[in-house]
PDB file of N, H, CA, C and O in Angstrom:
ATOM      1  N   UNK A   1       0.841  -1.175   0.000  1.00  0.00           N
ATOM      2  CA  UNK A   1       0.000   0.000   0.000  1.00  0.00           C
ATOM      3  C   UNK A   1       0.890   1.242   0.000  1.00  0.00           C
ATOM      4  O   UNK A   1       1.821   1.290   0.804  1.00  0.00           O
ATOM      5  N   UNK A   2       0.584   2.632  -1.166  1.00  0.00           N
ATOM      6  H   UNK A   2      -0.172   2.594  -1.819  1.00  0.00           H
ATOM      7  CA  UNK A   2       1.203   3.716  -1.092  1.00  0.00           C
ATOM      8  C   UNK A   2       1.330   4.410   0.351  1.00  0.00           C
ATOM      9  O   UNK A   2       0.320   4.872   0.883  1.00  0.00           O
ATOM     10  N   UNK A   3       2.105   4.451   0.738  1.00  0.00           N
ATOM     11  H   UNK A   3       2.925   4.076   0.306  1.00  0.00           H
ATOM     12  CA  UNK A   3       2.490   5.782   1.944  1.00  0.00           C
ATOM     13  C   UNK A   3       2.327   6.870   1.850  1.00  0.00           C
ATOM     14  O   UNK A   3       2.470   7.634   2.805  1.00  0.00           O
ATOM     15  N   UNK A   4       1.852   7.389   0.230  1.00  0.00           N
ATOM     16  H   UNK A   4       1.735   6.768  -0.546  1.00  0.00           H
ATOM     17  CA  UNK A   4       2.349   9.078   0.266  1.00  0.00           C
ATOM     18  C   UNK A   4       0.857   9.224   0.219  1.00  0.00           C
ATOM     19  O   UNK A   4       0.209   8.265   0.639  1.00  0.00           O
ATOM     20  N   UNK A   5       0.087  10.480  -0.313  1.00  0.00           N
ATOM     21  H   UNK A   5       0.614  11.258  -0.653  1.00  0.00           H
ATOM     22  CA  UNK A   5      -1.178  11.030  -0.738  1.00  0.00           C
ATOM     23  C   UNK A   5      -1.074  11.610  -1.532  1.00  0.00           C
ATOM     24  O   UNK A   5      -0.680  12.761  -1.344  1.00  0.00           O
ATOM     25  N   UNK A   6      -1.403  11.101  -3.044  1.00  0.00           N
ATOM     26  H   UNK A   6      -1.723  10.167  -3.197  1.00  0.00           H
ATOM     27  CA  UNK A   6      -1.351  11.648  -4.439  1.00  0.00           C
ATOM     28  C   UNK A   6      -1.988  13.153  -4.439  1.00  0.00           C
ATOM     29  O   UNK A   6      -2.782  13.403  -3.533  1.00  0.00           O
ATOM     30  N   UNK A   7      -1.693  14.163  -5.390  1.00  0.00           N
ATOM     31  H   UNK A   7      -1.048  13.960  -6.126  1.00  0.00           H
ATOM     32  CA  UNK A   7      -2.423  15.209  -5.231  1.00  0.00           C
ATOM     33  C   UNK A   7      -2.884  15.265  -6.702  1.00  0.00           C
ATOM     34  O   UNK A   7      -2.818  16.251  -7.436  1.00  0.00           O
ATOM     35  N   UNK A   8      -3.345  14.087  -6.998  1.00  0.00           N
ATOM     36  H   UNK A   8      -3.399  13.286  -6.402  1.00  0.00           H
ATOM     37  CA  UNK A   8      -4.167  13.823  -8.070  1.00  0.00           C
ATOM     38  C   UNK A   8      -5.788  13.555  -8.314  1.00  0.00           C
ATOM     39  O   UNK A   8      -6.476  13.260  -9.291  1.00  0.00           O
ATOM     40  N   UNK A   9      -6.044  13.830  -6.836  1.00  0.00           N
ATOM     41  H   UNK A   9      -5.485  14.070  -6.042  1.00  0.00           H
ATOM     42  CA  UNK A   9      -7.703  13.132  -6.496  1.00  0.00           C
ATOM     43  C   UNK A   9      -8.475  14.672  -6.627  1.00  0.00           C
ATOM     44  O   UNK A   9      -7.944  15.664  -6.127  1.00  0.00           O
ATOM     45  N   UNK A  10      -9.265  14.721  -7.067  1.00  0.00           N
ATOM     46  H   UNK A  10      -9.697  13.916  -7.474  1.00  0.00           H
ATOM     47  CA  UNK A  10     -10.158  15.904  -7.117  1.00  0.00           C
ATOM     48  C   UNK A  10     -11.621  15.261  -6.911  1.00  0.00           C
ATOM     49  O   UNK A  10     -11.947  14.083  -7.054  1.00  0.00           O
ATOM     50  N   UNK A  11     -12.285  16.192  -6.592  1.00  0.00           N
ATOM     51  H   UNK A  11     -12.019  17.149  -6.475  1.00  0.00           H
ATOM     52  CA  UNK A  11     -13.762  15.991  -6.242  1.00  0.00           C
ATOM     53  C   UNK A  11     -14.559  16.620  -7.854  1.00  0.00           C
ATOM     54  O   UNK A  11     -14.054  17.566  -8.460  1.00  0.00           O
ATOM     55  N   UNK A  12     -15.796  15.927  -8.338  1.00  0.00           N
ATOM     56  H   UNK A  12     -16.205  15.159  -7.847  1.00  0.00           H
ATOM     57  CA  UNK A  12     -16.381  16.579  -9.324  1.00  0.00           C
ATOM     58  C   UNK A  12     -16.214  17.672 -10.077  1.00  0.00           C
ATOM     59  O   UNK A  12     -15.684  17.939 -11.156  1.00  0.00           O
ATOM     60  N   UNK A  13     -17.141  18.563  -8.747  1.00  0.00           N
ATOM     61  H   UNK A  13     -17.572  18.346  -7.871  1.00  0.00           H
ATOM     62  CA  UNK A  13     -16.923  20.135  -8.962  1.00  0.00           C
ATOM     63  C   UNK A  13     -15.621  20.341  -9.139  1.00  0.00           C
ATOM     64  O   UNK A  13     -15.468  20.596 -10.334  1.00  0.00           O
ATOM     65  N   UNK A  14     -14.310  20.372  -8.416  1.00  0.00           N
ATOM     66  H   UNK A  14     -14.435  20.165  -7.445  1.00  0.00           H
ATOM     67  CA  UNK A  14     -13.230  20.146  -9.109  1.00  0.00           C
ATOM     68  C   UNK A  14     -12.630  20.460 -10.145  1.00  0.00           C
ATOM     69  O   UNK A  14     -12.219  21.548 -10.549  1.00  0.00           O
ATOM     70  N   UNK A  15     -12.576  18.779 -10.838  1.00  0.00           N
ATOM     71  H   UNK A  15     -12.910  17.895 -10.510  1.00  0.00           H
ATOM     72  CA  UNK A  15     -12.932  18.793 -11.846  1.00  0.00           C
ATOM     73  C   UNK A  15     -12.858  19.270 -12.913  1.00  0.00           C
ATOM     74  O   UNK A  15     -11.877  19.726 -13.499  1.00  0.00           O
ATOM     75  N   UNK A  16     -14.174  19.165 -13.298  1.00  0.00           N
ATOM     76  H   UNK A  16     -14.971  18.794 -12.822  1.00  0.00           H
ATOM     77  CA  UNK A  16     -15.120  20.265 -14.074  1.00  0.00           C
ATOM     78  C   UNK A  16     -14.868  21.595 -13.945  1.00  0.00           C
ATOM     79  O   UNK A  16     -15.143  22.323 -14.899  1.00  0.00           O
ATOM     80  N   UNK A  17     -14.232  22.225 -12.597  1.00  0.00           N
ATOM     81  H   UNK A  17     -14.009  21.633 -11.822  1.00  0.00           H
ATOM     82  CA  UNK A  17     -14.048  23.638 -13.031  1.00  0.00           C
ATOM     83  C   UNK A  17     -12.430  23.775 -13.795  1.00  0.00           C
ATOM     84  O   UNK A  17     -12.050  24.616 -14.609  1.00  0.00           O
ATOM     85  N   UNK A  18     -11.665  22.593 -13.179  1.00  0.00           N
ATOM     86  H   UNK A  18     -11.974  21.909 -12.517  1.00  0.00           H
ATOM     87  CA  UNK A  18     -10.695  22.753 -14.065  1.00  0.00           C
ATOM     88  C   UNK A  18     -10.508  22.130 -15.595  1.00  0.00           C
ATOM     89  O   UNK A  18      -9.617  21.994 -16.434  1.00  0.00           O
ATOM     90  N   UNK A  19     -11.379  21.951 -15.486  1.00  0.00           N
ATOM     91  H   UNK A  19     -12.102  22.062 -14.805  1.00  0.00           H
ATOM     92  CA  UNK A  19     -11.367  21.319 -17.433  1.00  0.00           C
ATOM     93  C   UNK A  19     -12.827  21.626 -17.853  1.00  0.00           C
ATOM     94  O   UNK A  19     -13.859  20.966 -17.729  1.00  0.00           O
ATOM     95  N   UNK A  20     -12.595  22.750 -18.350  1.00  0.00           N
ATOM     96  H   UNK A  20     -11.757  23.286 -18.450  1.00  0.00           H
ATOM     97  CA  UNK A  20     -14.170  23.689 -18.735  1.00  0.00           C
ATOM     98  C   UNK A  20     -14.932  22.646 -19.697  1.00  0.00           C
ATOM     99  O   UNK A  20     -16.144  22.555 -19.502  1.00  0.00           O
ATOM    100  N   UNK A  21     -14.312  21.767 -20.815  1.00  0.00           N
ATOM    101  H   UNK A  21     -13.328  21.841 -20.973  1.00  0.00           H
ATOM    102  CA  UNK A  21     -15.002  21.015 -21.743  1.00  0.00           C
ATOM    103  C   UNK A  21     -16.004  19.627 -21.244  1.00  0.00           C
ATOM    104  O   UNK A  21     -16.978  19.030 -21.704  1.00  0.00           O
ATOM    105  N   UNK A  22     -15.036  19.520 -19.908  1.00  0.00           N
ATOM    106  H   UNK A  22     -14.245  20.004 -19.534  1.00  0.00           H
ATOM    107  CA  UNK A  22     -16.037  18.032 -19.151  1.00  0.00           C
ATOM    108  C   UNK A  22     -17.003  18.507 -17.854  1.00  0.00           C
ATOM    109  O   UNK A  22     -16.563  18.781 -16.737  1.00  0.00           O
ATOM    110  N   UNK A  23     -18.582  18.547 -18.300  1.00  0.00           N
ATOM    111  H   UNK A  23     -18.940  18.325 -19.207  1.00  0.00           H
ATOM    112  CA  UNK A  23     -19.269  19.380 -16.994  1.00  0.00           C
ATOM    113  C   UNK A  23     -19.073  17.828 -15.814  1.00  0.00           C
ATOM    114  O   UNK A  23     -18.735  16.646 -15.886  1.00  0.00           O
ATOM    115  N   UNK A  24     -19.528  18.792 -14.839  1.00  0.00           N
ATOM    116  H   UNK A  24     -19.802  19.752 -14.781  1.00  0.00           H
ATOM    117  CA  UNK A  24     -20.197  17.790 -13.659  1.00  0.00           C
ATOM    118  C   UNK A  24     -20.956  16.662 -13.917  1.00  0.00           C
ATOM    119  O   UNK A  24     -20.954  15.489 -13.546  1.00  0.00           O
ATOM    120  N   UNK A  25     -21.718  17.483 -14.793  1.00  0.00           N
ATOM    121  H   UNK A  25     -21.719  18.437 -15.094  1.00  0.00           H
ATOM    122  CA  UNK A  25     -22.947  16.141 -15.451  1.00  0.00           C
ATOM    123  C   UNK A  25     -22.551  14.803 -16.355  1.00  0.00           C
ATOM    124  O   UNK A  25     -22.850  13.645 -16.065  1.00  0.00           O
ATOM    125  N   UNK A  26     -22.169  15.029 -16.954  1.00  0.00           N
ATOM    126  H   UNK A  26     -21.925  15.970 -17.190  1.00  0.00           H
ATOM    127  CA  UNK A  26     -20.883  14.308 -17.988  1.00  0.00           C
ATOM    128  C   UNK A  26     -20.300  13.033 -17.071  1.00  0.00           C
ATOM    129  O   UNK A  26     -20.521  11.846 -17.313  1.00  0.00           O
ATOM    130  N   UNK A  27     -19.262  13.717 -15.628  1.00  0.00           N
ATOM    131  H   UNK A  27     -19.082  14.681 -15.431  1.00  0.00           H
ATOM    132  CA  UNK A  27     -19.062  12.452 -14.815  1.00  0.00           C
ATOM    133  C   UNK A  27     -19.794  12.448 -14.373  1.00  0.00           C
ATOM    134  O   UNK A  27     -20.372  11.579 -15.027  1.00  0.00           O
ATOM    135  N   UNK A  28     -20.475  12.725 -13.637  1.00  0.00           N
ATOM    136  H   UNK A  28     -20.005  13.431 -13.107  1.00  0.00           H
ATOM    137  CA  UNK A  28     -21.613  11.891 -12.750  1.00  0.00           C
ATOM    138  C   UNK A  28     -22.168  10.688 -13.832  1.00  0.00           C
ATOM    139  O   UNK A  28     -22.036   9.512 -13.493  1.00  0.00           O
ATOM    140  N   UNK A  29     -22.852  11.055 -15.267  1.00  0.00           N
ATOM    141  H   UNK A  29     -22.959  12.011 -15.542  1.00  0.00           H
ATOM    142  CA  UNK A  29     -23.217   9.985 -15.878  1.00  0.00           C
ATOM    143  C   UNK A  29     -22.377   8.927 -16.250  1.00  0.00           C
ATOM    144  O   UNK A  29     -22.640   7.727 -16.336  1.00  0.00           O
ATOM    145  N   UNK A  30     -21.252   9.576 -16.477  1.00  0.00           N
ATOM    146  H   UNK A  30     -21.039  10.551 -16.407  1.00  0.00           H
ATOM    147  CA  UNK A  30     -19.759   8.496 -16.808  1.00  0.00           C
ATOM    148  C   UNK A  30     -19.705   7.389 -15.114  1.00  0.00           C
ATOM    149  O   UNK A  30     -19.732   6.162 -15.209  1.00  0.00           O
ATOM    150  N   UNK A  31     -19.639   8.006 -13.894  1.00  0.00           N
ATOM    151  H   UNK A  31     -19.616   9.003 -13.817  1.00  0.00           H
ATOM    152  CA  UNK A  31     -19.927   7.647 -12.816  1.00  0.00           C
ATOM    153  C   UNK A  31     -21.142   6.372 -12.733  1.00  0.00           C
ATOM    154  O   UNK A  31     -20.961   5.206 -12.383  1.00  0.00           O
ATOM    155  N   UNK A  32     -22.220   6.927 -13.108  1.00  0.00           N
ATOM    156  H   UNK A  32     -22.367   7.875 -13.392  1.00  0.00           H
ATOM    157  CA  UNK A  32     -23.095   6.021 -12.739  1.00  0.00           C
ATOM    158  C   UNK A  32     -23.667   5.004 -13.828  1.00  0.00           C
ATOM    159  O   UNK A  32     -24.499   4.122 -13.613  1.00  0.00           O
ATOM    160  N   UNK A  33     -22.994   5.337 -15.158  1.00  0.00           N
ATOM    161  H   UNK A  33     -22.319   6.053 -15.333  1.00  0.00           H
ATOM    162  CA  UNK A  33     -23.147   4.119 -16.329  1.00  0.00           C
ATOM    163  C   UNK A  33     -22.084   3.461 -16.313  1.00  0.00           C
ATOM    164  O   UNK A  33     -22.138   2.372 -16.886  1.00  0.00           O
ATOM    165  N   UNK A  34     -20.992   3.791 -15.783  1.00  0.00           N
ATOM    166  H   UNK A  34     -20.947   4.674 -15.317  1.00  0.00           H
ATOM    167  CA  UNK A  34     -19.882   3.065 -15.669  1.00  0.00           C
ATOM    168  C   UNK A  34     -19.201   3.108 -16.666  1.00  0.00           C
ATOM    169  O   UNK A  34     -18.207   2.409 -16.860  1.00  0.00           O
ATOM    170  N   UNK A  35     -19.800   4.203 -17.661  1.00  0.00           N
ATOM    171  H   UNK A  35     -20.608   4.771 -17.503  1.00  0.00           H
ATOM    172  CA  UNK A  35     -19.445   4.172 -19.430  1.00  0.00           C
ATOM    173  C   UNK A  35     -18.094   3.784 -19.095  1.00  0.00           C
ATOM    174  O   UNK A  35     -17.449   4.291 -18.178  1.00  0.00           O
ATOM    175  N   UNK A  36     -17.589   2.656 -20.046  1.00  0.00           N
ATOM    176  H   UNK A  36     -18.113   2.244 -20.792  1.00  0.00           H
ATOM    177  CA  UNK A  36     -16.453   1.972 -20.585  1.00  0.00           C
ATOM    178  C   UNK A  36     -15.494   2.019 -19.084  1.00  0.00           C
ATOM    179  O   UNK A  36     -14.436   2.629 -18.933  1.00  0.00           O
ATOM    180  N   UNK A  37     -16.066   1.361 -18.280  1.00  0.00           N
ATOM    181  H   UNK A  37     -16.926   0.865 -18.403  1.00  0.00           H
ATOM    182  CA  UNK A  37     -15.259   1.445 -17.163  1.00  0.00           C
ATOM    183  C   UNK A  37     -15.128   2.366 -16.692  1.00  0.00           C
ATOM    184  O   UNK A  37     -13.950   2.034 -16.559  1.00  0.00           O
ATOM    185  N   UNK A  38     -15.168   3.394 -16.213  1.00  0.00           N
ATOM    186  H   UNK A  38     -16.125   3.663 -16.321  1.00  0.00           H
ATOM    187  CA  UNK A  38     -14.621   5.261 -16.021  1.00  0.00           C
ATOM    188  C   UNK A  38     -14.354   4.578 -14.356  1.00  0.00           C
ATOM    189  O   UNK A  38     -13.302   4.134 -13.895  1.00  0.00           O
ATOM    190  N   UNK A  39     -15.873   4.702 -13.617  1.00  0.00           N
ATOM    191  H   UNK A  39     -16.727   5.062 -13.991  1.00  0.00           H
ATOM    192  CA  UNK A  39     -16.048   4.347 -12.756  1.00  0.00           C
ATOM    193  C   UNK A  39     -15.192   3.252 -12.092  1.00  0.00           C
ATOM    194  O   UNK A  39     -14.873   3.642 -10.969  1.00  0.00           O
ATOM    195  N   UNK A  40     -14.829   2.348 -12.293  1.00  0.00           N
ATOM    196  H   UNK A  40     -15.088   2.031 -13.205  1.00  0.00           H
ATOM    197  CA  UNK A  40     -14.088   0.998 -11.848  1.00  0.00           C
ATOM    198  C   UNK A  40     -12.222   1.784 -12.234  1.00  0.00           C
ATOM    199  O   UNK A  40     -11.316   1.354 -11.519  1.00  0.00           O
ATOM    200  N   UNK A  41     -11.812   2.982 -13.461  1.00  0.00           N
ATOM    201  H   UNK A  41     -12.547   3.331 -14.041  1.00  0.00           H
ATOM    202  CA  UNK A  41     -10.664   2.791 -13.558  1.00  0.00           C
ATOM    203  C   UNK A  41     -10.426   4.308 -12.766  1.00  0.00           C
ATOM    204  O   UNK A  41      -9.607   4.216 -11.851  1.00  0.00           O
ATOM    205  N   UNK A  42     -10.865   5.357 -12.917  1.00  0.00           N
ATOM    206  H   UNK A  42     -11.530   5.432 -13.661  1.00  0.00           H
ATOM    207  CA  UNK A  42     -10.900   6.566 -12.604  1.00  0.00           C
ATOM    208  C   UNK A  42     -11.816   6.963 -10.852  1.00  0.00           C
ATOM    209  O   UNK A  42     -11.538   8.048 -10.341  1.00  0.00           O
ATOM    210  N   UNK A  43     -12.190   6.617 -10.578  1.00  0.00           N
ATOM    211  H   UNK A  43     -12.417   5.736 -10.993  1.00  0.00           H
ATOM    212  CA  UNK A  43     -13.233   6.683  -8.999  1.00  0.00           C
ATOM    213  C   UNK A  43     -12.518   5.822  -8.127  1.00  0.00           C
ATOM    214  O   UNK A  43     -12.119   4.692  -8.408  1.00  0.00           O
ATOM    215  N   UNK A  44     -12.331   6.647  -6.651  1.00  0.00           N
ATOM    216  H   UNK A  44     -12.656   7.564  -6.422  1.00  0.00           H
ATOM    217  CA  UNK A  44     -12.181   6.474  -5.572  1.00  0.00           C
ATOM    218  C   UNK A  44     -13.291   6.999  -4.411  1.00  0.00           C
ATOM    219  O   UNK A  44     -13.710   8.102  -4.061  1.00  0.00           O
ATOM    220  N   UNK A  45     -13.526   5.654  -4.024  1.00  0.00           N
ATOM    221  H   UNK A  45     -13.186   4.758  -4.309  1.00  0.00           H
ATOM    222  CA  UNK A  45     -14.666   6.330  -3.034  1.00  0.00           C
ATOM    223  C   UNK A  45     -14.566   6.228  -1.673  1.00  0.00           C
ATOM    224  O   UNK A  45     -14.124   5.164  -1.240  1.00  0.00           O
ATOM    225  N   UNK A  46     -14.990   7.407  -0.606  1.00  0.00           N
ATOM    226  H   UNK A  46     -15.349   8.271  -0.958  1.00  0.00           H
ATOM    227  CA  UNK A  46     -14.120   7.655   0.723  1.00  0.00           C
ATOM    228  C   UNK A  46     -15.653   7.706   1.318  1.00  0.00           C
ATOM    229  O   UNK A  46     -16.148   8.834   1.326  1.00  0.00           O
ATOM    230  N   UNK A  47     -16.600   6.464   1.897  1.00  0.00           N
ATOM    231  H   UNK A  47     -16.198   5.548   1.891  1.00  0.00           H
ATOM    232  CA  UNK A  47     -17.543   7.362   2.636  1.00  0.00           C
ATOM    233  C   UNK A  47     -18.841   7.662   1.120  1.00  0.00           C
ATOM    234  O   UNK A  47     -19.128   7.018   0.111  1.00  0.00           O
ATOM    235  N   UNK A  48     -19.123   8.457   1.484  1.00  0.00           N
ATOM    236  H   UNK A  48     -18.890   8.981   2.304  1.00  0.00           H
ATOM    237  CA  UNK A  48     -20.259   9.407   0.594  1.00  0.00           C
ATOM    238  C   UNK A  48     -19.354   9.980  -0.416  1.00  0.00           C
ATOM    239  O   UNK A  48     -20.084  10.398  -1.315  1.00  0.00           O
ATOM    240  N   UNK A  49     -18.437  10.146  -0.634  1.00  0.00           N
ATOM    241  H   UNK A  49     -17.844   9.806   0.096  1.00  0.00           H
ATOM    242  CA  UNK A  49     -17.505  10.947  -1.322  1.00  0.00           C
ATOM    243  C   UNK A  49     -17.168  10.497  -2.276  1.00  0.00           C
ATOM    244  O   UNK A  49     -16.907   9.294  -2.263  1.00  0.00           O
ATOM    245  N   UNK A  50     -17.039  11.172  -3.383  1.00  0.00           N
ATOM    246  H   UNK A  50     -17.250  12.149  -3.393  1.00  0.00           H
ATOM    247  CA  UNK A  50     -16.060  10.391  -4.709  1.00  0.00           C
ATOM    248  C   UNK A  50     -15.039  11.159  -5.067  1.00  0.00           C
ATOM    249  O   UNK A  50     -15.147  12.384  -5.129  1.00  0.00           O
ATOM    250  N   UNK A  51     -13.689  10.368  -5.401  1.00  0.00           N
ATOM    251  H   UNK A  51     -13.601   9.373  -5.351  1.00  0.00           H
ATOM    252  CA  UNK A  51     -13.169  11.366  -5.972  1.00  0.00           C
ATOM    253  C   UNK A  51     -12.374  10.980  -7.039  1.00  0.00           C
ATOM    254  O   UNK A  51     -12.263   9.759  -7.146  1.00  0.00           O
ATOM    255  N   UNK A  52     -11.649  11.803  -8.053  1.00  0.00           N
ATOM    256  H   UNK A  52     -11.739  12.795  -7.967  1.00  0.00           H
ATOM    257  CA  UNK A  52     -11.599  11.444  -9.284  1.00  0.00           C
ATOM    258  C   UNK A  52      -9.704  11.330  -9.757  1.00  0.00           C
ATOM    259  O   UNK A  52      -8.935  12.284  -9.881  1.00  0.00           O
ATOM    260  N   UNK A  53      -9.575  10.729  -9.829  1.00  0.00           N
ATOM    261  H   UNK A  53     -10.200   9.954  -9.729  1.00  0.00           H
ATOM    262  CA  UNK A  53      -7.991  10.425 -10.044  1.00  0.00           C
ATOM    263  C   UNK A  53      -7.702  11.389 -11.021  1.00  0.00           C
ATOM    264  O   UNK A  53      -7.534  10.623 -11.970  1.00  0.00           O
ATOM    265  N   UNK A  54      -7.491  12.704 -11.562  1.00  0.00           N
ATOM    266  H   UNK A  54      -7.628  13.327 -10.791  1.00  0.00           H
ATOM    267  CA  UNK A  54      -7.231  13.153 -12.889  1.00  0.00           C
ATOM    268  C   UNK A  54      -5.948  12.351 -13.770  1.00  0.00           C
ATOM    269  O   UNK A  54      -5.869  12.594 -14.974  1.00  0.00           O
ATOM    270  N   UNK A  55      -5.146  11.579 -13.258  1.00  0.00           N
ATOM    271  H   UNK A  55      -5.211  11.382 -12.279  1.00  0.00           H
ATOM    272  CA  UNK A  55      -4.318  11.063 -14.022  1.00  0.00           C
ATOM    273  C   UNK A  55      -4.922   9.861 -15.096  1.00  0.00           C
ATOM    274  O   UNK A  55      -4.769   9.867 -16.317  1.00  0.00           O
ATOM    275  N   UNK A  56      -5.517   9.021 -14.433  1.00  0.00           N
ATOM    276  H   UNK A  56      -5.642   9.017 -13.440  1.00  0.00           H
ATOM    277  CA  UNK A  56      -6.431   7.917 -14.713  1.00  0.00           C
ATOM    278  C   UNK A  56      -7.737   8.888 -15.109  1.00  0.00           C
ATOM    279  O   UNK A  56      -8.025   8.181 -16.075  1.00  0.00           O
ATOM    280  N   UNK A  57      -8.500   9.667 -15.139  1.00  0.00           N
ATOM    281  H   UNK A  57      -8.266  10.240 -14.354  1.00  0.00           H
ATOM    282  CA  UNK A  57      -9.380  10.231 -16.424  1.00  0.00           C
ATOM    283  C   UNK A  57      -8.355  10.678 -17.638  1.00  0.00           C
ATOM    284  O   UNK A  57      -8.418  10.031 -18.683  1.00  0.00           O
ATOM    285  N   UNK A  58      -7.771  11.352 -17.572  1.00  0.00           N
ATOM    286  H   UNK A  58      -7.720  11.878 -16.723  1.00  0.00           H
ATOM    287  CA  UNK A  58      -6.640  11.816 -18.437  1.00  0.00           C
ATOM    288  C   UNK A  58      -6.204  10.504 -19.764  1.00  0.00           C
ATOM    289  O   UNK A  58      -6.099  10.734 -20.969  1.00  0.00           O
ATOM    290  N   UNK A  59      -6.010   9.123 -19.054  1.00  0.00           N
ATOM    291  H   UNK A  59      -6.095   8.936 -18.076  1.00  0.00           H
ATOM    292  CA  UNK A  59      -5.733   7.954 -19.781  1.00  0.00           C
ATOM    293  C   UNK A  59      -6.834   7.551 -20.043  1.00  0.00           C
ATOM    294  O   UNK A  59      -6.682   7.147 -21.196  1.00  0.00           O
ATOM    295  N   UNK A  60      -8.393   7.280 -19.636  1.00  0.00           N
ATOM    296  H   UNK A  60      -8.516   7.608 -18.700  1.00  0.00           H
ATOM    297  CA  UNK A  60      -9.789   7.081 -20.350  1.00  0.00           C
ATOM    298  C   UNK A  60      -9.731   7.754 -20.855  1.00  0.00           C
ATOM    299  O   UNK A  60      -9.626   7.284 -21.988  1.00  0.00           O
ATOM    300  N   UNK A  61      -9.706   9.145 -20.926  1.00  0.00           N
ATOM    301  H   UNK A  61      -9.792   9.526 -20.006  1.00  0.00           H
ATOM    302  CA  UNK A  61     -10.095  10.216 -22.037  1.00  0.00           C
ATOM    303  C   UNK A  61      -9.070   9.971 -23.258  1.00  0.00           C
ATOM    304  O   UNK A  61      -9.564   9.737 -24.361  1.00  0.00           O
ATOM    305  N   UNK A  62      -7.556  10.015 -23.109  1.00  0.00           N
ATOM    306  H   UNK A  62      -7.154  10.205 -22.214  1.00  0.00           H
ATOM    307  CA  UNK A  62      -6.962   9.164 -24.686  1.00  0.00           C
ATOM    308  C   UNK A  62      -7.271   8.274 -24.883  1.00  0.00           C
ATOM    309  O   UNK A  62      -7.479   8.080 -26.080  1.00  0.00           O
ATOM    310  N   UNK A  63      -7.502   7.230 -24.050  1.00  0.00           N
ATOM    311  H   UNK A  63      -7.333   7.387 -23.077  1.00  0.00           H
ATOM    312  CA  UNK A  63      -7.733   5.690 -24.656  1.00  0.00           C
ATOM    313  C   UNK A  63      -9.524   6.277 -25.884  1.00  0.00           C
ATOM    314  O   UNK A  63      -9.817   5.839 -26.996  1.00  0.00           O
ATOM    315  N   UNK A  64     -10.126   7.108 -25.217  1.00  0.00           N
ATOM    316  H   UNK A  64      -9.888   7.464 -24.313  1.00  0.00           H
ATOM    317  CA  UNK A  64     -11.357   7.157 -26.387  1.00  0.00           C
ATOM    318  C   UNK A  64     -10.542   7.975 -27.547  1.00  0.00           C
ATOM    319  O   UNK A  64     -10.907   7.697 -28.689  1.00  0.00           O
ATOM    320  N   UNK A  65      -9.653   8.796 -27.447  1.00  0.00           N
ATOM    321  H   UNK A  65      -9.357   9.022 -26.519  1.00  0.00           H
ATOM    322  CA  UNK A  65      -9.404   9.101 -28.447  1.00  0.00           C
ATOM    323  C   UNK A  65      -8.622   8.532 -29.687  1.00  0.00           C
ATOM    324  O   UNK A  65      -8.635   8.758 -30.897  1.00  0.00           O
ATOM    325  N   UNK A  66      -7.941   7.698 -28.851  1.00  0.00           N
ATOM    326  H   UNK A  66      -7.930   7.514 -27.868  1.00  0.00           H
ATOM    327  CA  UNK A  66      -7.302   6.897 -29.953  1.00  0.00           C
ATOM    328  C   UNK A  66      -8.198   5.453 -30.603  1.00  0.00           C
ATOM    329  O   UNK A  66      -8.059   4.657 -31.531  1.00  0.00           O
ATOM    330  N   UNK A  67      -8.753   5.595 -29.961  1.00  0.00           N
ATOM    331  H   UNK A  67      -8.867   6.242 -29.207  1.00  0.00           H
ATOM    332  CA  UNK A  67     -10.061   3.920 -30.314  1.00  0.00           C
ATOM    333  C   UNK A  67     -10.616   4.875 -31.469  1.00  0.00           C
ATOM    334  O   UNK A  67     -11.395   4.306 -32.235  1.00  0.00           O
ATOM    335  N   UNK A  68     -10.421   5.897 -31.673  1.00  0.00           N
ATOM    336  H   UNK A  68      -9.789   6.359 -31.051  1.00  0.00           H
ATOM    337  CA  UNK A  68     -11.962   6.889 -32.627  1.00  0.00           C
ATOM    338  C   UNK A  68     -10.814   7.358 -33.949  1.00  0.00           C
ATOM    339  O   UNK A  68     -11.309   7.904 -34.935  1.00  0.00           O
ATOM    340  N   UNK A  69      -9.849   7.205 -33.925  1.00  0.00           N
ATOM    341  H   UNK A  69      -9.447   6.761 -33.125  1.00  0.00           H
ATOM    342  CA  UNK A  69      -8.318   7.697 -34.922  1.00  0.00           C
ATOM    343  C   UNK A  69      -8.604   6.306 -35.945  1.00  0.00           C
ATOM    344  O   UNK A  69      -8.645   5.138 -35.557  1.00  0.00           O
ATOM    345  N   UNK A  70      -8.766   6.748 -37.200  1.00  0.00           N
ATOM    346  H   UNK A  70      -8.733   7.697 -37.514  1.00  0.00           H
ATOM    347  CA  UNK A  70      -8.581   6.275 -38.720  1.00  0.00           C
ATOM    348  C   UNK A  70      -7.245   6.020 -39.258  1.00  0.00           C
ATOM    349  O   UNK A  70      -7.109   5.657 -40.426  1.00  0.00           O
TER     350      UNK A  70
END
């Protein structure tokens, strides 16, 4: 188990305010459809709380982009 505390975890709101193109709404549905895993590779949950690895969204978000490249 890591020892340190990544400063990679953000909460939703978060987020979304730092990456103007992905709203709140967007994960939450990515969250609760589980679209293409998001949920299982990107979500950590503390309690009531979720929070969002930006490194691991960062790698879902290329992995769709390169699955969609001709």
């Amino acid at each position: 188990m890591p020892t340190t505390i990544t400063n990679n975890l953000l909460s939703m709101d978060q987020l979304a305010e730092q990456s103007p193109a992905i709203t709140r709404r967007m994960l939450a549905h990515w969250l609760q459809s589980n679209m293409d895993g998001f949920r299982d590779k990107c979500a950590v949950k503390v309690g009531q709380r979720v929070l969002l690895d930006t490194a691991a969204v960062a790698v879902w978000l290329e992995g769709h982009r390169q699955g969609r490249k001709r």
